[in-house]
N, C-alpha and C positions, 0 to 999 in steps of 0.2 A: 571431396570432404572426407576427413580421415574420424574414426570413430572418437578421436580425443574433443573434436571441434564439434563433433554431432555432441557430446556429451555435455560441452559448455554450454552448447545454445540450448540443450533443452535442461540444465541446470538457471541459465539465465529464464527460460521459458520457463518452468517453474515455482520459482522463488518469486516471480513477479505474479504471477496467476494467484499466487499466496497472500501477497503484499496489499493487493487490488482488492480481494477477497475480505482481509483484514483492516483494512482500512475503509474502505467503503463500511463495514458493519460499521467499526466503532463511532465514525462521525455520523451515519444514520441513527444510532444512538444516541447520542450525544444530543443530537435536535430534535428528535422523542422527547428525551429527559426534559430538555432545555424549555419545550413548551409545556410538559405536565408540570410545572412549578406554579407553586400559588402563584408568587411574584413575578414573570415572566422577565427579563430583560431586555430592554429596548432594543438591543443587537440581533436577541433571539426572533425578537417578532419580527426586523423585518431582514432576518438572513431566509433564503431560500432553500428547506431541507434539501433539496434534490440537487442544487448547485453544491451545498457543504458536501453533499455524500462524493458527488462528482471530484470535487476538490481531495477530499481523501484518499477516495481510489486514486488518482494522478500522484497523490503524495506516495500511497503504499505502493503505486507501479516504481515509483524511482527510486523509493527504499528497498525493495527485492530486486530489483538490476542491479544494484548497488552491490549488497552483501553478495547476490551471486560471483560478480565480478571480485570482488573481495576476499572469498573463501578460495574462489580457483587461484588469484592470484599465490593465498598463501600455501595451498596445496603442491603450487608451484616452487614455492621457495623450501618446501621441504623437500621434496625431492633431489 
């Protein structure tokens, strides 16, 4: 492996560490909130915070793969 492909993967390894990070918070949030409401909603009571948090992180890993792959590509095309 040449330093350009170590650079991706830990650009990929990164951005996703972030994603994971970022996402997991805000849906762990989200189901805080959801059940401190006066009115709670019927979705709220019976989604499972730990499965939504889960669910987020899964989302924020594929959004920071994503842009990783993204950014390199166009760092690529400037070059």
């Amino acid at each position: 492996m040449n330093g350009k492909t170590n650079r991706f993967i830990l650009l990929i390894v990164a951005c996703s560490a972030a994603g994971v990070l970022v996402g997991g918070t805000a849906s762990w949030a989200e189901s805080t909130q959801c059940m401190q409401a006066e009115l709670p909603t019927s979705n709220c009571l019976i989604q499972n915070p730990i499965s939504k948090t889960f669910e987020g992180m899964s989302v924020g890993l594929i959004a920071g793969a994503s842009a990783a792959v993204g950014a390199t590509l166009q760092m690529k095309q400037e070059e």
